[in-house]
C-alpha positions in Angstrom: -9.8 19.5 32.1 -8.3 16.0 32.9 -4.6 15.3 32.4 -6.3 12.3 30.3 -7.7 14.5 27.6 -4.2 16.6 27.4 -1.7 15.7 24.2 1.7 15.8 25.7 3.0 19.1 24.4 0.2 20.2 26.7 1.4 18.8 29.9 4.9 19.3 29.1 4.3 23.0 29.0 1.6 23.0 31.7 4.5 21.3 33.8 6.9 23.9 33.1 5.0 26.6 34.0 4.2 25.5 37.2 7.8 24.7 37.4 8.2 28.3 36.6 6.0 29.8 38.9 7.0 27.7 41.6 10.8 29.4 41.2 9.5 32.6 40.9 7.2 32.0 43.8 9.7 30.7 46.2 11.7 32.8 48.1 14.7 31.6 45.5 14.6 35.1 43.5 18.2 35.3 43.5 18.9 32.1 41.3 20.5 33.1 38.0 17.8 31.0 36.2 15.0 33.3 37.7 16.7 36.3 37.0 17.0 35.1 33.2 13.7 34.2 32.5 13.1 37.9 33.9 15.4 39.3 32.0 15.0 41.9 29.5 17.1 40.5 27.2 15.8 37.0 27.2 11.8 38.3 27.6 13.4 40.1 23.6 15.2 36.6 22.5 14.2 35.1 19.6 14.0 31.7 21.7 11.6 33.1 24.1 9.4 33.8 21.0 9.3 30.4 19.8 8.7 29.1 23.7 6.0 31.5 23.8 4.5 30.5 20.4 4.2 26.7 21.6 3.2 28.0 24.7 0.1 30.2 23.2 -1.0 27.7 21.3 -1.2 24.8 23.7 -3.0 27.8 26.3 -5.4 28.2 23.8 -5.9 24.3 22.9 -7.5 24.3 26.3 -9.4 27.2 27.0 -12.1 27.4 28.0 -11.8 24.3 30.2 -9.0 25.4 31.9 -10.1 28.3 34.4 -8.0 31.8 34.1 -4.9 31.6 36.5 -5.1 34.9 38.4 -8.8 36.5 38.7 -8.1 40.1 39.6 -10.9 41.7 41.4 -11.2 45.2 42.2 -12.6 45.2 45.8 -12.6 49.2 45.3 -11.7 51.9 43.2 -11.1 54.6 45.5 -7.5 55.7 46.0 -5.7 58.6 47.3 -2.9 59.4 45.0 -2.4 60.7 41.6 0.0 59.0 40.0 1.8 60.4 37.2 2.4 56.6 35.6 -1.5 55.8 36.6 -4.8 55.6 35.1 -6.6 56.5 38.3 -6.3 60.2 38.0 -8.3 59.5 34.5 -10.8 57.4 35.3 -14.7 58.5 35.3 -16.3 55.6 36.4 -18.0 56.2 39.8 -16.3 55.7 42.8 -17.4 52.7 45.3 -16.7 49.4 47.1 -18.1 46.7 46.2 -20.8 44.2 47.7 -19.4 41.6 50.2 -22.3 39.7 48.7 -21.1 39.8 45.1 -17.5 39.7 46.3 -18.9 36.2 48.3 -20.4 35.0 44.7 -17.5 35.8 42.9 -15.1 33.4 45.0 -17.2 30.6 45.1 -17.7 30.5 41.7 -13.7 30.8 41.2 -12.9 28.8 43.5 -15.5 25.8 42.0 -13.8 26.4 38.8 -10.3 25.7 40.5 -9.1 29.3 40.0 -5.5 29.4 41.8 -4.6 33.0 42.6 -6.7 36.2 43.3 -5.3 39.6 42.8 -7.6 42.1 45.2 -6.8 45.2 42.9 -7.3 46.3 39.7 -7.8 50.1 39.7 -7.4 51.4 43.5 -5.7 51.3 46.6 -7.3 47.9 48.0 -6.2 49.1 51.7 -9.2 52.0 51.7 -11.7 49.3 51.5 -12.4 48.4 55.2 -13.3 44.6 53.9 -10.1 43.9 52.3 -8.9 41.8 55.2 -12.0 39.7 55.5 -12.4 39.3 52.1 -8.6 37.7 51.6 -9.8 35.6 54.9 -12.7 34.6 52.6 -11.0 33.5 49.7 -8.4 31.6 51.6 -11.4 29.9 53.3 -13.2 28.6 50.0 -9.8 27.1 48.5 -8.2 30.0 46.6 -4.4 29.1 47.0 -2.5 32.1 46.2 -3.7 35.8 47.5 -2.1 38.9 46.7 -2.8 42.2 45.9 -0.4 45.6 45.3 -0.4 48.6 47.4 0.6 52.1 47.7 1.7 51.7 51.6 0.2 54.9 52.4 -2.4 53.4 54.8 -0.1 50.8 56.4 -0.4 51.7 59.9 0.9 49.4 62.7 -3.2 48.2 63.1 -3.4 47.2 59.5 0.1 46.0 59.0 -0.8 43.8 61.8 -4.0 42.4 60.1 -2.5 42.3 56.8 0.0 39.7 58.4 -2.6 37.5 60.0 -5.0 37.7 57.2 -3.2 35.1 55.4 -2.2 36.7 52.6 0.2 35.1 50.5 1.5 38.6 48.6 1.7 42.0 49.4 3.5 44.2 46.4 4.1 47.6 48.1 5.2 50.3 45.5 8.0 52.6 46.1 8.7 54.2 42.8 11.4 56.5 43.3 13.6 56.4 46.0 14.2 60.1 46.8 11.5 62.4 48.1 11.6 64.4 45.1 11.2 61.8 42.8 8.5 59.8 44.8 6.9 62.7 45.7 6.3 64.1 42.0 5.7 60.3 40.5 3.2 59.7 43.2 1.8 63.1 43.9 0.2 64.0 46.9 1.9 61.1 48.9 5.0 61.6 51.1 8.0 59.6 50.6 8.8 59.6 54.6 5.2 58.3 55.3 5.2 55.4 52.5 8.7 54.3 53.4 8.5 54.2 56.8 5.4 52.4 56.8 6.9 49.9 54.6 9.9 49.4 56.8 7.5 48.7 59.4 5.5 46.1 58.3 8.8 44.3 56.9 10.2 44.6 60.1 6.8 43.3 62.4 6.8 40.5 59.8 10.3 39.5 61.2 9.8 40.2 64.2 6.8 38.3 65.0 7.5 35.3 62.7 5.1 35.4 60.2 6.3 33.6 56.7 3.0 35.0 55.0 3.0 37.4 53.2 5.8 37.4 51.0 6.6 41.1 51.0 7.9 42.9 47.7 8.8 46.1 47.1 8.0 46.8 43.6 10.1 50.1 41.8 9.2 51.5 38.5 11.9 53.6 37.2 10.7 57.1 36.0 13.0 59.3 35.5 15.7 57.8 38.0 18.3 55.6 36.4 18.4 51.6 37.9 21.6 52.7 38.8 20.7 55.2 41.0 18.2 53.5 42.3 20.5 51.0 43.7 22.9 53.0 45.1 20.9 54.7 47.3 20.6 54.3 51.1 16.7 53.6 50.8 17.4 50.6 48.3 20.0 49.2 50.7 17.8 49.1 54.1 15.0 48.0 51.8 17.0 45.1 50.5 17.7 44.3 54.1 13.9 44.4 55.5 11.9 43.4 52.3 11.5 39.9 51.0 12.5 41.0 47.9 12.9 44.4 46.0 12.2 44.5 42.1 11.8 46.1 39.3 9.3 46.9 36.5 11.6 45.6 33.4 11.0 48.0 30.1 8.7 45.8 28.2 6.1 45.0 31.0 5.8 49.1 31.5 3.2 49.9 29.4 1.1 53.5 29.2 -2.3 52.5 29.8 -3.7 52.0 26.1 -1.8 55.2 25.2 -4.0 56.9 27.7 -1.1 57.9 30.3 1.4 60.3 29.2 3.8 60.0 32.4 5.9 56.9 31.2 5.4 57.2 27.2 8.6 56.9 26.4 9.7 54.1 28.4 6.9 52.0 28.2 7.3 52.4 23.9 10.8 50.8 24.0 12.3 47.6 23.2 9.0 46.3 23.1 9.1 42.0 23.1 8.9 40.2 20.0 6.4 38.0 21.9 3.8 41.1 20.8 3.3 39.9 17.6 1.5 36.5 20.1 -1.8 36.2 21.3 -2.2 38.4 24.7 -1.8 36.5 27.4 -4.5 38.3 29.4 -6.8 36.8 27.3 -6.1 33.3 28.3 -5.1 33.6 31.9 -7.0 36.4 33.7 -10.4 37.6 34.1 -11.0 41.0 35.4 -13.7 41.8 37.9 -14.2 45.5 38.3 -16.0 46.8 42.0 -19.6 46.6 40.3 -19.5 43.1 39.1 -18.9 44.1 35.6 -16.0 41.9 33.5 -13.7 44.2 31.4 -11.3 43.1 28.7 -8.5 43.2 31.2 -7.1 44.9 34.0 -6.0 47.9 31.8 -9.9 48.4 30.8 -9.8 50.7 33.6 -13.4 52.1 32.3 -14.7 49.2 31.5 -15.8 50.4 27.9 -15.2 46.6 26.1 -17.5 44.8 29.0 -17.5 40.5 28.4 -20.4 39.9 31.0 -21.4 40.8 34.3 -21.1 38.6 37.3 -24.1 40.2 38.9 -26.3 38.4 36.3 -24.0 36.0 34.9 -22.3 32.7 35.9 -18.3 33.0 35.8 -17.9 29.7 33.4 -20.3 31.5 31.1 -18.5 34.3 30.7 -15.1 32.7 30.7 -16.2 30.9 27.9 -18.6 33.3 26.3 -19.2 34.7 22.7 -17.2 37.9 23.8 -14.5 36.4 25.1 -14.0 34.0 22.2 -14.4 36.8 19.6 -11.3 38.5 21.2 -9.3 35.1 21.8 -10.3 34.4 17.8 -9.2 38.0 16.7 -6.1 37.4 18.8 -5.2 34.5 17.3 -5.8 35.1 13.7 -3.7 38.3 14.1 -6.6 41.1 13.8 -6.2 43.2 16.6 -6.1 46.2 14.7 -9.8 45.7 14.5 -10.1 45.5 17.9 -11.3 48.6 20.4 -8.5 49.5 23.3 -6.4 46.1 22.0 -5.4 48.2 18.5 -3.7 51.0 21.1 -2.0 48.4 23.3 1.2 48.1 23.9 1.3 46.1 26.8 0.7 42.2 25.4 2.0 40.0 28.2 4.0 37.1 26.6 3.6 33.5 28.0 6.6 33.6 29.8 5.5 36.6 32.5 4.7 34.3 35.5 4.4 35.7 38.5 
């Protein structure tokens, strides 16, 4: 869509969310304005609702014409933990990796639609696919601007810490969460804390050392049954906050239980929920999902796939980005019927327009 055929509430708030992103992005994390926007308390505000309302709206003014802004594709969705917060551990789709082929088709046709970010995960530990580093190669290559992907660090050895750094990889979200072995260990069952934090350390400290700016290394937390508190005064936290780009983490209303289907962080993820929920989801508007067989799921937290809005195998991207099943959910969305809708009615994860990454 041409900046011509834009009104200018539409630039004006495509302007500030790459104003947005580009703060968030930026290895500025510590201004007080990022933290803000981040902020529990502002993602609740009443003001954030009514940013996010115009924000919706203008989003879905120009939809389909404007591509998704992260594509997440699930390279694989082997992994080798059970995670108490996961879906993984529940999923019964078959395990595999997918095509290089497909994966091929898939970027081009992203990348001729001027999608800016790919995700390489959805549901799986993107480091057991023995492509993954070619495949962010690849979609560097064919114009795909932003590259990131989260990981559990257990496979991070000094040969693929080495590759992740001179893939060109843009992000790398490594997931610690719990900062004691007893914690991490029962939260992300069977890995070891040891293993996973050393590796992390390593890759932090190879990045440094060798003089790599790419990737922008994060170490992602999720608070389980450890208090933030505690979390930060811990030893771990402190050499992490030395080594890592930047440590985070999950704020209460982004946690969210997997359509109700994952018991391990109920409670949390069902408090102080955003008043953004009562909005359209975001997901809707700004990602597609791909999973490792080519098929296109609601979102990200389809992890079975059971609402399926085309298949890239068979179909063009545009098509299905601006396809009858797509637009029935958008329409639902919008005129507030989700109830009606399958997985959406037992959602409580609705990403507000003001989540950028």
């Amino acid at each position: 869509m041409s900046l011509q055929e834009l009104s200018l509430v539409d630039r004006a708030t495509n302007a500030a969310e790459s104003a947005c992103k580009w703060l968030i992005r930026s290895q500025l994390p510590r201004w007080g304005i990022v933290r803000a926007l981040r902020s529990t308390r502002f993602i609740q505000s009443k003001p954030a609702y009514h940013i996010a309302r115009i924000r919706s709206e203008s989003v879905a003014r120009q939809v389909p014409k404007r591509p998704p802004t992260c594509l997440y594709v699930e390279t694989t969705n082997l992994c080798d933990a059970k995670c108490i917060i996961c879906s993984h551990p529940l999923m019964e789709r078959t395990k595999s990796i997918m095509d290089m082929k497909l994966y091929e088709r898939i970027i081009d046709q992203a990348a001729e639609f001027g999608v800016p970010r790919a995700q390489l995960n959805a549901t799986g530990e993107p480091l057991l696919d023995k492509h993954i580093f070619d495949r962010i190669k690849y979609a560097k290559k064919r114009g795909i601007s932003y590259v990131g992907l989260f990981s559990n660090a257990s496979q991070l050895d000094d040969t693929k810490a080495r590759r992740l750094l001179e893939s060109g990889l843009d992000l790398a979200v490594l997931s610690m969460d719990g900062l004691t072995p007893e914690e991490f260990e029962r939260v992300r069952f069977p890995l070891k804390f040891d293993r996973v934090y050393n590796n992390i350390l390593r890759i932090c400290r190879m990045k440094r050392e060798l003089g790599f700016k790419k990737p922008e290394l994060r170490v992602q937390i999720t608070p389980v049954d450890q208090s933030i508190e505690q979390i930060t005064g811990s030893e771990a936290y402190r050499v992490l906050s030395e080594v890592a780009d930047r440590v985070q983490f999950t704020p209460p209303p982004l946690i969210h239980d997997w359509t109700g289907n994952v018991k391990g962080l109920k409670e949390v993820a069902r408090v102080n929920l955003p008043h953004t929920k009562r909005l359209p989801c975001a997901r809707l508007y700004n990602t597609m999902t791909v999973l490792c067989d080519g098929r296109v799921p609601l979102c990200p937290l389809d992890y079975e796939g059971k609402v399926e809005l085309g298949d890239l195998r068979t179909q063009r991207f545009t098509d299905i980005w601006g396809g009858g099943e797509f637009r029935k959910f958008r329409k639902a969305h919008e005129e507030s019927r989700v109830a009606e809708l399958p997985l959406c009615s037992t959602c409580e994860h609705r990403p507000s327009w003001l989540e950028w990454y």
